[in-house]
Structures are given as C-alpha cells and as structure tokens.
Biopython code that builds the backbone (N, CA, C, O; Angstrom):
import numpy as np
from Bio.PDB.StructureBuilder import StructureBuilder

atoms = [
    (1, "UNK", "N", (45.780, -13.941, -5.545)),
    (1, "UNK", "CA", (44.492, -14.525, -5.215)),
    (1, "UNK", "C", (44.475, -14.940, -3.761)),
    (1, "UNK", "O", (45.472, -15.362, -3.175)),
    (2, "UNK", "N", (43.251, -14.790, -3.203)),
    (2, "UNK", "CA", (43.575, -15.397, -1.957)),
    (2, "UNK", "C", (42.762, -16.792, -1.906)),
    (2, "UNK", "O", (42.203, -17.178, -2.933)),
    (3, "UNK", "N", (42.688, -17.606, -0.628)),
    (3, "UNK", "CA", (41.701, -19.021, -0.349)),
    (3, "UNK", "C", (40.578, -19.263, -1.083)),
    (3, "UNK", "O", (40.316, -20.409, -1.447)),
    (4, "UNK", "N", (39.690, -18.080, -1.419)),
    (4, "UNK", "CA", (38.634, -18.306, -2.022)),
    (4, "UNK", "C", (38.795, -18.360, -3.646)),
    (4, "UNK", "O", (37.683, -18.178, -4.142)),
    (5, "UNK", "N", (39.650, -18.519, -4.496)),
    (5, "UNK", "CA", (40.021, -18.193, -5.690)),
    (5, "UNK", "C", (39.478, -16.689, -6.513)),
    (5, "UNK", "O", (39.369, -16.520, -7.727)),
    (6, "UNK", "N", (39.117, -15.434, -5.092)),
    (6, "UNK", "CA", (39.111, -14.585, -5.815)),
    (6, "UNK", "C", (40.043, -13.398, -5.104)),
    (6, "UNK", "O", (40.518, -13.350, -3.970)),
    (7, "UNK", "N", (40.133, -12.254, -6.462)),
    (7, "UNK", "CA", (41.545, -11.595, -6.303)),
    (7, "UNK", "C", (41.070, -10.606, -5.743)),
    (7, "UNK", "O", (39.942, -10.121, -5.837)),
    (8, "UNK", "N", (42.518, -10.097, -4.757)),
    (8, "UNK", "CA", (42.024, -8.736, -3.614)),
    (8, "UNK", "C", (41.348, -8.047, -4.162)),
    (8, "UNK", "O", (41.244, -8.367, -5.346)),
    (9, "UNK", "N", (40.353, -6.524, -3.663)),
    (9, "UNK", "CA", (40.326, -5.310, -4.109)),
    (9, "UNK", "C", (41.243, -4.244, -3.667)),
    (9, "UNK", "O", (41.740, -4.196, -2.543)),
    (10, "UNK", "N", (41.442, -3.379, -4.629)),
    (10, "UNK", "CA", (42.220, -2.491, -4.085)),
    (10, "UNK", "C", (41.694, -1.462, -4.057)),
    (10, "UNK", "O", (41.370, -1.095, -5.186)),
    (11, "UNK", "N", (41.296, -0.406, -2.847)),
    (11, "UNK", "CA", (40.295, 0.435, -3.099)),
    (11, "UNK", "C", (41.088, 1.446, -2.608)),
    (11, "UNK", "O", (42.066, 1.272, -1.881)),
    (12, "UNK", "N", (40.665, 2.517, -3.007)),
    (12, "UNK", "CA", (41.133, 4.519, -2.743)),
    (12, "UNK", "C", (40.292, 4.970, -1.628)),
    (12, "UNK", "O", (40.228, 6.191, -1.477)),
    (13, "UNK", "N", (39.619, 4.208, -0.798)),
    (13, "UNK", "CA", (37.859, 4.923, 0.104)),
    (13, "UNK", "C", (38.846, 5.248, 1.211)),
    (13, "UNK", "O", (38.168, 5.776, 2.093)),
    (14, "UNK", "N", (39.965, 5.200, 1.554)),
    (14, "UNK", "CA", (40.651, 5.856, 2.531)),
    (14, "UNK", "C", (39.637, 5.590, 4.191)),
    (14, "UNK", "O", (39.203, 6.373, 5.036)),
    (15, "UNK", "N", (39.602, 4.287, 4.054)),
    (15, "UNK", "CA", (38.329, 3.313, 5.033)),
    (15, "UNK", "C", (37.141, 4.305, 5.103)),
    (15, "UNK", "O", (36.533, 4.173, 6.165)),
    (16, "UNK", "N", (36.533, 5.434, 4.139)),
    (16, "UNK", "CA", (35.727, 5.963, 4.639)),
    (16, "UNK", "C", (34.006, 5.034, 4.037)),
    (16, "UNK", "O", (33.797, 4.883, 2.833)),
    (17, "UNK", "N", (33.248, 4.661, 4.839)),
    (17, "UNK", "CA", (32.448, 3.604, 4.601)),
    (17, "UNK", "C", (31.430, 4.025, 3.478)),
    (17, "UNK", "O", (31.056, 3.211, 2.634)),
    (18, "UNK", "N", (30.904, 5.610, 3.507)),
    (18, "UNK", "CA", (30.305, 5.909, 2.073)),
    (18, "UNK", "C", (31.316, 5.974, 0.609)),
    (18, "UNK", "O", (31.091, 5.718, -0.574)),
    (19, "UNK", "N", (32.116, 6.292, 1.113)),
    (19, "UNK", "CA", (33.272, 6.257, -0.393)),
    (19, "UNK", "C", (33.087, 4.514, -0.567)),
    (19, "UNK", "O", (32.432, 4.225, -1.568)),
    (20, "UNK", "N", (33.494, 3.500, 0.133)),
    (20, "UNK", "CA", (33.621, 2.278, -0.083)),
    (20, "UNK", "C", (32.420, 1.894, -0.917)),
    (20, "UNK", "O", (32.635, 1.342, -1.996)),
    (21, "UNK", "N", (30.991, 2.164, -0.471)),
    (21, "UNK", "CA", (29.572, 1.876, -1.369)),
    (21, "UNK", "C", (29.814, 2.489, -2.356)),
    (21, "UNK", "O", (29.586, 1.678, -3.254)),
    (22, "UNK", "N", (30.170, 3.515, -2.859)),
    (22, "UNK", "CA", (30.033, 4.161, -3.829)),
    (22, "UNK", "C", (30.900, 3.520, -4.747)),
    (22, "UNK", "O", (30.402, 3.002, -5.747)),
    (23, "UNK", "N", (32.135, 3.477, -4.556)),
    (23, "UNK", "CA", (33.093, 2.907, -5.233)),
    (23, "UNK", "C", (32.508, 1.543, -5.794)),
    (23, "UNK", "O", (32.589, 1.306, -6.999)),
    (24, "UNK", "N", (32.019, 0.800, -5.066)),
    (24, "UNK", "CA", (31.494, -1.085, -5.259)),
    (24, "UNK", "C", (30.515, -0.705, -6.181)),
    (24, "UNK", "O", (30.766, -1.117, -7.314)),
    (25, "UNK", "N", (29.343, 0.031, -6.064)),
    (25, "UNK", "CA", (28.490, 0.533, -6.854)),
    (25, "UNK", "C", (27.550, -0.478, -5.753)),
    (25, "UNK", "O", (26.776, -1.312, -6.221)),
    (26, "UNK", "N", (27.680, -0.336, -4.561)),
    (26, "UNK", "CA", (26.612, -0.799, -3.414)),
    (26, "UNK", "C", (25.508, -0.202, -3.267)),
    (26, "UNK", "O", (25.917, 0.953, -3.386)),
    (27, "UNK", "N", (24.060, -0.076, -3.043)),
    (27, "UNK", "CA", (23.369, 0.892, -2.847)),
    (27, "UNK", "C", (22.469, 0.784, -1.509)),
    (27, "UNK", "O", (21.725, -0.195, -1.452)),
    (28, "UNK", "N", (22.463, 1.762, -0.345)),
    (28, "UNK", "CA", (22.562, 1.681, 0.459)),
    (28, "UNK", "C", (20.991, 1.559, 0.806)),
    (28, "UNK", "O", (20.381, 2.263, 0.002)),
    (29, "UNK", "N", (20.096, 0.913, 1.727)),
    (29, "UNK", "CA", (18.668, 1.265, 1.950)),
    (29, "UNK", "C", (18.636, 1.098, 3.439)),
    (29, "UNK", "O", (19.422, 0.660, 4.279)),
    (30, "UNK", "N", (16.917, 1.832, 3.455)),
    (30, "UNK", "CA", (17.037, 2.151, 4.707)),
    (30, "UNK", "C", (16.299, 0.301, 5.224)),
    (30, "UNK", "O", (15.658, -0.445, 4.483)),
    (31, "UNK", "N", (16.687, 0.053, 6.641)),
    (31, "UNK", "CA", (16.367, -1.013, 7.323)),
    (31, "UNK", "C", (15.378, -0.676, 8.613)),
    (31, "UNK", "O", (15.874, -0.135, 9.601)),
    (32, "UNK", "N", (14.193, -0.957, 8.585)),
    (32, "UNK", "CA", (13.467, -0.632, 10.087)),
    (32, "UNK", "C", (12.847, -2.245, 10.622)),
    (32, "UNK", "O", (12.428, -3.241, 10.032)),
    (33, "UNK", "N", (13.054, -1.868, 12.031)),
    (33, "UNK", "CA", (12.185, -3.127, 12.877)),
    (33, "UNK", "C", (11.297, -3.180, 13.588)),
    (33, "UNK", "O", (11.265, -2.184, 14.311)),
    (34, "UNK", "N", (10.477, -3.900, 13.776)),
    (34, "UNK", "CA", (9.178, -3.562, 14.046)),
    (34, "UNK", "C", (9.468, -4.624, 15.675)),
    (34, "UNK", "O", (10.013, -5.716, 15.831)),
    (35, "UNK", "N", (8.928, -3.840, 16.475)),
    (35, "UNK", "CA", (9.083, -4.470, 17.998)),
    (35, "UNK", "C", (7.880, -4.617, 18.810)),
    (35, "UNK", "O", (7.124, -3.647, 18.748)),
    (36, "UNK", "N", (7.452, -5.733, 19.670)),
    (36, "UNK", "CA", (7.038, -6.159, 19.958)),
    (36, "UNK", "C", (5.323, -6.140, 18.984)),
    (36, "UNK", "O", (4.220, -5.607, 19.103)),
    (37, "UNK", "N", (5.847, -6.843, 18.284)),
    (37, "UNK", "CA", (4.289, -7.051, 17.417)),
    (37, "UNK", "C", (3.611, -8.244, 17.738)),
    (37, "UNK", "O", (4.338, -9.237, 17.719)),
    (38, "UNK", "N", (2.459, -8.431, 18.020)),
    (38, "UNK", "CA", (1.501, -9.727, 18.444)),
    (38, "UNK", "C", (1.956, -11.224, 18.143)),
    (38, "UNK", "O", (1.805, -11.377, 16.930)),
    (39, "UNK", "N", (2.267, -11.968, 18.506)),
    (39, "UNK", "CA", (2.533, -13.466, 18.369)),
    (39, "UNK", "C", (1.093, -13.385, 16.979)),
    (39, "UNK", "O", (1.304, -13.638, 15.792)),
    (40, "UNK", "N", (-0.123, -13.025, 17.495)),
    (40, "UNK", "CA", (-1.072, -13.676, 16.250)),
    (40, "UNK", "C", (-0.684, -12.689, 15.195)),
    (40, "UNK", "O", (-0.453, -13.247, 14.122)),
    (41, "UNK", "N", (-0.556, -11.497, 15.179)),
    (41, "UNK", "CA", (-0.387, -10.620, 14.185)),
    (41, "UNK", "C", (0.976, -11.189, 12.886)),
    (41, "UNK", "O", (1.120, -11.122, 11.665)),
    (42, "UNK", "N", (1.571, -11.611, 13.805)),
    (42, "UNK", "CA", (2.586, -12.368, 12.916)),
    (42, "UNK", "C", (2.608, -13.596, 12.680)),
    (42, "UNK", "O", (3.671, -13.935, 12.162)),
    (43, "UNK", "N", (1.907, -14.395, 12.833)),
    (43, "UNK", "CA", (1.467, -15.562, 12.390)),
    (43, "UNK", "C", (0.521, -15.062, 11.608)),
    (43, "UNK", "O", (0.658, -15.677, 10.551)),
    (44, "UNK", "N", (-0.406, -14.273, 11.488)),
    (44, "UNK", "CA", (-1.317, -13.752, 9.968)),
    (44, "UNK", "C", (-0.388, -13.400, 9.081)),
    (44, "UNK", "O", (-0.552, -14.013, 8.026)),
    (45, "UNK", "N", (0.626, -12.587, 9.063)),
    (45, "UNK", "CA", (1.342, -11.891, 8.386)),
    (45, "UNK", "C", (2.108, -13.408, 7.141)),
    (45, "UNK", "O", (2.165, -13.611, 5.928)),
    (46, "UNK", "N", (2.601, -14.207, 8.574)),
    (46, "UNK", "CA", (3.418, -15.497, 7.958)),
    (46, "UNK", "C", (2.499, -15.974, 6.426)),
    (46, "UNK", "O", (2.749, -15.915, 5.222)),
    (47, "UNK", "N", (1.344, -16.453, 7.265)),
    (47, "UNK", "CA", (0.160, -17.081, 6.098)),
    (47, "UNK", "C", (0.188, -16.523, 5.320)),
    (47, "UNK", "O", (0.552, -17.010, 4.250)),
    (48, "UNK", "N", (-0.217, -15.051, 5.430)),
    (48, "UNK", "CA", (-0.777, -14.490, 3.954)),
    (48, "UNK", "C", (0.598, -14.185, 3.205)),
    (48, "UNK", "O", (0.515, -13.935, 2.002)),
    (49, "UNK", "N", (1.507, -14.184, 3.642)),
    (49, "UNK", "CA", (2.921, -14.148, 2.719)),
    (49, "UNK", "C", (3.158, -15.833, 2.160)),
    (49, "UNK", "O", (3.861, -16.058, 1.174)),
    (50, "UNK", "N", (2.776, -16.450, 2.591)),
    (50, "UNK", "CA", (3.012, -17.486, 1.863)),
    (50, "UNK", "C", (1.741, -17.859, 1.002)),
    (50, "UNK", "O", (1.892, -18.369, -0.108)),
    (51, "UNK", "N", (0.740, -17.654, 1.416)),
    (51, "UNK", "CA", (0.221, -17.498, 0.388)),
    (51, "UNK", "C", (0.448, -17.490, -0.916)),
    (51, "UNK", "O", (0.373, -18.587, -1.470)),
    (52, "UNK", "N", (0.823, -16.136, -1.865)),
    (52, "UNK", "CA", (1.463, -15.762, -3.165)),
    (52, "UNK", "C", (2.660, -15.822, -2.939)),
    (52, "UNK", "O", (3.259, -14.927, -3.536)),
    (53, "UNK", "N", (3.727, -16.892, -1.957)),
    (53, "UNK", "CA", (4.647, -17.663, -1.902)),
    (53, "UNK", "C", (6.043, -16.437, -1.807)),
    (53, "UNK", "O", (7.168, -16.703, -2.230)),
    (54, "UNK", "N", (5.736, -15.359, -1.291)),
    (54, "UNK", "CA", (6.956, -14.401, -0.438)),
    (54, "UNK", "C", (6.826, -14.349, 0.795)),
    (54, "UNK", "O", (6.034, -14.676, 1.678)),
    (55, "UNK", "N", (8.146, -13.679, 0.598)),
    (55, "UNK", "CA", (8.897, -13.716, 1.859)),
    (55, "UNK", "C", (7.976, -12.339, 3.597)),
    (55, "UNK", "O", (6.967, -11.666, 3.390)),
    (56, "UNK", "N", (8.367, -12.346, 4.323)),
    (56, "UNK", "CA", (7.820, -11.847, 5.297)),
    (56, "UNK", "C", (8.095, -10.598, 5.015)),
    (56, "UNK", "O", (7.226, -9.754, 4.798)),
    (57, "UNK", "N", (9.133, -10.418, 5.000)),
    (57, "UNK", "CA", (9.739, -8.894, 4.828)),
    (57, "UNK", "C", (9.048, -8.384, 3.365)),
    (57, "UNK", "O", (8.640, -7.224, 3.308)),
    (58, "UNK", "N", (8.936, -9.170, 2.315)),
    (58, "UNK", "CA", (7.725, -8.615, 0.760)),
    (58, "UNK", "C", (6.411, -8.535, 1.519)),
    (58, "UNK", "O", (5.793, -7.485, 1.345)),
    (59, "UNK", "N", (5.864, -9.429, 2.321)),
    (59, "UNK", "CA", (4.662, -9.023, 2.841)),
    (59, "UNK", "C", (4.294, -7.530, 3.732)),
    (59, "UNK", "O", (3.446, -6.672, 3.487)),
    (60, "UNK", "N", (5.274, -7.621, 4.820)),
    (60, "UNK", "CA", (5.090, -6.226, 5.603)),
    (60, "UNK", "C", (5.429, -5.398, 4.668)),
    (60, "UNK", "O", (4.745, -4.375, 4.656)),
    (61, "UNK", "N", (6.643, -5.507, 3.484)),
    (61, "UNK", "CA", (6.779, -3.829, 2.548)),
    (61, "UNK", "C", (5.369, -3.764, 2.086)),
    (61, "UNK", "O", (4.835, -2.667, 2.248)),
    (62, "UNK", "N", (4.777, -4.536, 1.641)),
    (62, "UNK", "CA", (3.599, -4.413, 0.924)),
    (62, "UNK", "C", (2.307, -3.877, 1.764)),
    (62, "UNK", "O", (1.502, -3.055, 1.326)),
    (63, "UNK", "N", (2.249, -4.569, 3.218)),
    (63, "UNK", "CA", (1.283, -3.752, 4.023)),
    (63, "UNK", "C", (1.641, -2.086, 4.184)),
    (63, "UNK", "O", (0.802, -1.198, 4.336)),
    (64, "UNK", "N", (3.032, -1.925, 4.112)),
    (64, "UNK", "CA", (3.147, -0.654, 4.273)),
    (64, "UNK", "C", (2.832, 0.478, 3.385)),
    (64, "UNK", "O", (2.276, 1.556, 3.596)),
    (65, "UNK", "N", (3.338, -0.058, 2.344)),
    (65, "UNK", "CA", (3.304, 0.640, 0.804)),
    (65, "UNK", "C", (1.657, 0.694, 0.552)),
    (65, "UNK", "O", (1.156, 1.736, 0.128)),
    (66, "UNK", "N", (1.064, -0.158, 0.757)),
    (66, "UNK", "CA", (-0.615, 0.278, 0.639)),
    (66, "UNK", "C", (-1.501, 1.245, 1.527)),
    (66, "UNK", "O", (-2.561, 1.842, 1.335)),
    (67, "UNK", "N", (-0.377, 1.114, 2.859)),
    (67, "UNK", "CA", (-1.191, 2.038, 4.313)),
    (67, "UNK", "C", (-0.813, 3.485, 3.462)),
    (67, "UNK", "O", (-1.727, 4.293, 3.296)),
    (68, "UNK", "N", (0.371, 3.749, 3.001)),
    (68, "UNK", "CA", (1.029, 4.906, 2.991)),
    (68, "UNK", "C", (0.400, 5.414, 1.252)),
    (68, "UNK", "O", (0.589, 6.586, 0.925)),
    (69, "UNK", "N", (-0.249, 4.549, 0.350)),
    (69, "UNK", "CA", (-0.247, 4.977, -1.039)),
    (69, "UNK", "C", (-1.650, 5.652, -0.866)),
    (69, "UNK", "O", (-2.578, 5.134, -0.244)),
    (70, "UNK", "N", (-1.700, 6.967, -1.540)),
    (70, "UNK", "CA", (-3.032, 7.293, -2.005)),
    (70, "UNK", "C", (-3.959, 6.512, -2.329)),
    (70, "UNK", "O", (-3.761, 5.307, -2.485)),
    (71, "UNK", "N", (-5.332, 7.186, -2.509)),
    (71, "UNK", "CA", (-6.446, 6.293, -3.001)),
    (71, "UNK", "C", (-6.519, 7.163, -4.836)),
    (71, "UNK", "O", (-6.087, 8.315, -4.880)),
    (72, "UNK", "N", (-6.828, 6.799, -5.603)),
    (72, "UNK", "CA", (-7.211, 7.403, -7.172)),
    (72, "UNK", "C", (-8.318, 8.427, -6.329)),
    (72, "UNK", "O", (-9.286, 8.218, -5.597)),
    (73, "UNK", "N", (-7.604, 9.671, -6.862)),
    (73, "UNK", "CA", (-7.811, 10.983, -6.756)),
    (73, "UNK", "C", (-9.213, 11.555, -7.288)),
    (73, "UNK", "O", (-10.072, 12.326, -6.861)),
    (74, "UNK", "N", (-8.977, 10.687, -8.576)),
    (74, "UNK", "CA", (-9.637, 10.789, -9.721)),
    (74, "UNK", "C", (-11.142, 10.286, -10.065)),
    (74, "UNK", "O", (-11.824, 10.370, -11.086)),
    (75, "UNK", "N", (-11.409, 9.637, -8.570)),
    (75, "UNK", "CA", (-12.696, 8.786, -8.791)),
    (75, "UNK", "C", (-13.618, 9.877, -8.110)),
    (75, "UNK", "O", (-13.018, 10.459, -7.206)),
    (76, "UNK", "N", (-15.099, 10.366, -8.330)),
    (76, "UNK", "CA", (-15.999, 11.004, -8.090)),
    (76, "UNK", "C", (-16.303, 9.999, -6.935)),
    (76, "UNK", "O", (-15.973, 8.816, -6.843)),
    (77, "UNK", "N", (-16.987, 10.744, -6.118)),
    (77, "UNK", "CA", (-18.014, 10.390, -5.038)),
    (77, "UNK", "C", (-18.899, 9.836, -5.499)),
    (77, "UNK", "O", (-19.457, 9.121, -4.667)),
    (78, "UNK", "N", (-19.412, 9.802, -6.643)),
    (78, "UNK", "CA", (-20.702, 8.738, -7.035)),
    (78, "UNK", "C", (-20.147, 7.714, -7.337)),
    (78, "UNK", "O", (-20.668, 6.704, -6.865)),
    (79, "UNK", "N", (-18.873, 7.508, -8.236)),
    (79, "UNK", "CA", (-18.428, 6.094, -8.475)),
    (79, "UNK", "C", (-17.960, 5.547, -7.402)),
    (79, "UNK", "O", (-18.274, 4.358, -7.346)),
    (80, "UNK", "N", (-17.373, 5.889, -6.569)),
    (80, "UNK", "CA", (-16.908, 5.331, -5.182)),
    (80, "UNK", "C", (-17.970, 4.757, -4.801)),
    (80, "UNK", "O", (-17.883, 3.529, -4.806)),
    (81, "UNK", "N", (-19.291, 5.328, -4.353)),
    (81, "UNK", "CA", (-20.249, 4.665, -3.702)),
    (81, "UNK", "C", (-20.741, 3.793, -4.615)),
    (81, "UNK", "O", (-21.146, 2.830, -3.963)),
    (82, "UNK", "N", (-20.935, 3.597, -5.825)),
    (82, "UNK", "CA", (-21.566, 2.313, -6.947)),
    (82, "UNK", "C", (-20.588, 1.442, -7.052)),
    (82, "UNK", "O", (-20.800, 0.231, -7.115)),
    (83, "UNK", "N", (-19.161, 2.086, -7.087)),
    (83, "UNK", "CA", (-18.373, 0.489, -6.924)),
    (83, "UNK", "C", (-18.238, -0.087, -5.701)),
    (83, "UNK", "O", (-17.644, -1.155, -5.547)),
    (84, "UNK", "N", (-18.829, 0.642, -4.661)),
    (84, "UNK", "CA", (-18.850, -0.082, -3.359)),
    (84, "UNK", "C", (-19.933, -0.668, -3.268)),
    (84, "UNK", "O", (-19.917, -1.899, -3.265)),
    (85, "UNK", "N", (-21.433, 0.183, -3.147)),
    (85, "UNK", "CA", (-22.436, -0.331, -2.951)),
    (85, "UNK", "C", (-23.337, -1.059, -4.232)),
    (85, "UNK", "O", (-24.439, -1.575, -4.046)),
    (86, "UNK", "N", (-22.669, -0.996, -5.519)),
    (86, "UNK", "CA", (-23.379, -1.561, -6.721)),
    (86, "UNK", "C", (-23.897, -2.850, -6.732)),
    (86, "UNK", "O", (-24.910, -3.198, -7.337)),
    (87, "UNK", "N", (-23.204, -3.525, -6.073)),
    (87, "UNK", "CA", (-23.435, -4.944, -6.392)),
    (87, "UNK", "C", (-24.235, -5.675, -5.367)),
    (87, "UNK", "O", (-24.453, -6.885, -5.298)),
    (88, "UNK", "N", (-24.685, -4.574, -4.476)),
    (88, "UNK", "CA", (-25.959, -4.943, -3.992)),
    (88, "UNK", "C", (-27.130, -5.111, -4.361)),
    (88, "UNK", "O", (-27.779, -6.083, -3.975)),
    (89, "UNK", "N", (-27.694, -4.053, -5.301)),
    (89, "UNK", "CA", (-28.525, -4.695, -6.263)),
    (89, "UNK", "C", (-29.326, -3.139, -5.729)),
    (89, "UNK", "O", (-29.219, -2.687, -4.589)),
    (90, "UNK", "N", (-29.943, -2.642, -6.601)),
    (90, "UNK", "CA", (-31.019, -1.367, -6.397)),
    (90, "UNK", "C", (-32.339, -1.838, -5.583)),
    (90, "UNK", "O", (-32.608, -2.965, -5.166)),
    (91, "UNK", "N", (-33.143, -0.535, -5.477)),
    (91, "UNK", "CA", (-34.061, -0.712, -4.272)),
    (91, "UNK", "C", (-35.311, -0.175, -5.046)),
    (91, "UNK", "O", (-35.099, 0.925, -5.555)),
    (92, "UNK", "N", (-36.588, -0.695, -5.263)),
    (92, "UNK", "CA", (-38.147, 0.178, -6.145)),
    (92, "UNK", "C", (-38.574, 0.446, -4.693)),
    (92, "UNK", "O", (-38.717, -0.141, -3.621)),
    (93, "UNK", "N", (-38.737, 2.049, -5.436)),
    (93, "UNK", "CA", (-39.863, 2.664, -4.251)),
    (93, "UNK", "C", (-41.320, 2.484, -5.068)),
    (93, "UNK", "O", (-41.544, 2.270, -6.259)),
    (94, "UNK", "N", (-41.862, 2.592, -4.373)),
    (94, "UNK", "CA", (-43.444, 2.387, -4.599)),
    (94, "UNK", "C", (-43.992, 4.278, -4.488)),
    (94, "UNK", "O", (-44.678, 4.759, -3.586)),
    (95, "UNK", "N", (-43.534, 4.873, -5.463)),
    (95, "UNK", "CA", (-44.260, 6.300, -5.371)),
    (95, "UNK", "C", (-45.155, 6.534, -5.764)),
    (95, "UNK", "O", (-45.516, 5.964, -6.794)),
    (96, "UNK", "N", (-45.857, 7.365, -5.224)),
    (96, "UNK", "CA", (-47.519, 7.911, -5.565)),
    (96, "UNK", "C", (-47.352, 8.877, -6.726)),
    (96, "UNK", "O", (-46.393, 9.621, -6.927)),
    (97, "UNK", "N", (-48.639, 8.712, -7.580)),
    (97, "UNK", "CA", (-48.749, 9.302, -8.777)),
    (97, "UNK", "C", (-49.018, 10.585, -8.782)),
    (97, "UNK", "O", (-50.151, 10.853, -8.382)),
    (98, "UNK", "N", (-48.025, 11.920, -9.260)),
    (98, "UNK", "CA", (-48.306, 13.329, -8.921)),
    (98, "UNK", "C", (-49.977, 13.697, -9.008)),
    (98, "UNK", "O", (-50.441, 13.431, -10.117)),
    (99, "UNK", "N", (-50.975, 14.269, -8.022)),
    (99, "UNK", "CA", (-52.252, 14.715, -8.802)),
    (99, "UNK", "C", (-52.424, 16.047, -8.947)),
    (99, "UNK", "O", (-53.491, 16.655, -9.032)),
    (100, "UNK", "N", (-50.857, 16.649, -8.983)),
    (100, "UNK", "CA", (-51.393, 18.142, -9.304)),
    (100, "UNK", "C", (-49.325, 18.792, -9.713)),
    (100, "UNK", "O", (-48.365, 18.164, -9.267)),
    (101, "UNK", "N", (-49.214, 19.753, -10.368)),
    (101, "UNK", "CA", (-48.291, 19.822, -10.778)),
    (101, "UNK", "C", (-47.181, 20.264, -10.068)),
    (101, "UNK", "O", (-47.500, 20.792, -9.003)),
    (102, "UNK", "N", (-45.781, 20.225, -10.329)),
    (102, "UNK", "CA", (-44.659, 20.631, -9.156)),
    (102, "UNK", "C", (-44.805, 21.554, -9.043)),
    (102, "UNK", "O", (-45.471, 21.878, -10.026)),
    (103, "UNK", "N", (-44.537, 22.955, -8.055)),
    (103, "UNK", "CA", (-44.530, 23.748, -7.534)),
    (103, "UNK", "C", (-43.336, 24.276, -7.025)),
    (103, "UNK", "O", (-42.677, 23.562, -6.268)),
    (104, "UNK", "N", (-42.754, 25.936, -7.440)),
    (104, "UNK", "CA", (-41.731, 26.503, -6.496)),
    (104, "UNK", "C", (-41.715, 26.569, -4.905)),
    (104, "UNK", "O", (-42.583, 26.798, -4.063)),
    (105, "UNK", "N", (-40.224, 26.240, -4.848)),
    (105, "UNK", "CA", (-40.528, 26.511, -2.914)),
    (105, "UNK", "C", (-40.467, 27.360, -2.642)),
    (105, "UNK", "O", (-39.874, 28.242, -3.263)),
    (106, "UNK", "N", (-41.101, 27.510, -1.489)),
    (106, "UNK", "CA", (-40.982, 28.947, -1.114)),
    (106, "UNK", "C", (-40.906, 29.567, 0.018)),
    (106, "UNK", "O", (-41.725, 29.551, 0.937)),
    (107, "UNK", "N", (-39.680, 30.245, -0.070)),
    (107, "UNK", "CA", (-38.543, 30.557, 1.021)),
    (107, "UNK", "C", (-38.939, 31.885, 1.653)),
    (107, "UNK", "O", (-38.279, 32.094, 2.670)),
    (108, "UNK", "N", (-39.664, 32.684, 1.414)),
    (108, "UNK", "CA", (-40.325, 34.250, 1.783)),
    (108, "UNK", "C", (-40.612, 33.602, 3.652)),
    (108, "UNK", "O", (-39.752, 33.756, 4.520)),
    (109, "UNK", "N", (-41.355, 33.223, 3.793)),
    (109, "UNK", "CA", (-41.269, 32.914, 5.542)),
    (109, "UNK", "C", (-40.092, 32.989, 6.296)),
    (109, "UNK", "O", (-40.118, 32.760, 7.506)),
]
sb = StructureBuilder()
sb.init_structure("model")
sb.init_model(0)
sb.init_chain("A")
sb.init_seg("    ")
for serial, (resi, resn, name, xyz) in enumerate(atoms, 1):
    if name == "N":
        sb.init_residue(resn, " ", resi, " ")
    sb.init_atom(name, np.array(xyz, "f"), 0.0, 1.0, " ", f" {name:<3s}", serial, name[0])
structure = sb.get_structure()
C-alpha cells in the first residue's frame, strides 16, 4: 500500500498512453476552447446556466448541441407557419358577394 491507503497498479501498457485508458476502462473525450469570447457574452452564458442551476461548460454543450441539431424534418410548411404565427389570432376579410359565376382562366393570349 502506499500513503494514501491505496494499493499500487500494476499495468502491462508498456507506458503506451492509449493502452493505459483502455486498460483503466478510461474513456477518452474530445476537449475544445473557446477564445476570446465577449466579457458580456459570457456573463449571459454565466446567468442562464445558473439559471436551471448548471455548470458553464452544460450550458455552452447545450448551446452547441442545439446550433448543430436538426429541426423535425417531419413538420409541413403549413404547421410551421400556424405554430409560429397561430397564436396571433386570424384576420376577416370583408369579401364581396360573387354576382355572376366563376369562370376558367384563360391562358390562349
């Protein structure tokens, strides 16, 4: 045992640093930094992560993961615009009463 009351490892990774993760059952991710970002931009970032009470780094994964995720594929162009513009409330036109019946157009010109 050593100072800390726990016992050596003895490992086979022959110091090679991916054998060593693998062996621990470590799993490796990627790390990026973001440089020179706005004094205010990151003071918004701070707030709204504390907000729903995480951390900075859960906040920016989360701005990212939403920039980068699709939108539902699956939604028609009409529902898009009614769940956007629905809750504005519809519009009455005031139309005039037909006094003679519809008619083909006509494209011969």
């Amino acid at each position: 045992m050593n100072g800390f009351g726990a016992r050596p490892i003895a490992l086979s990774t022959g110091g090679n640093p991916l054998a060593l993760t693998a062996e621990l059952g470590v799993v490796a991710v990627a790390a990026n930094s973001i440089r020179d970002l706005d004094d205010h931009e990151k003071e918004r970032r701070r707030v709204r992560a504390a907000s729903p009470g995480r951390s900075m780094e859960s906040e920016f994964r989360a701005v990212l993961t939403d920039a980068v995720s699709r939108p539902d594929e699956s939604v028609s162009l009409f529902r898009a615009l009614h769940d956007g513009f629905g809750a504005m409330g519809g519009m009455d036109l005031d139309l005039p009463p037909r006094t003679e019946p519809p008619r083909w157009a006509d494209f011969s010109s």
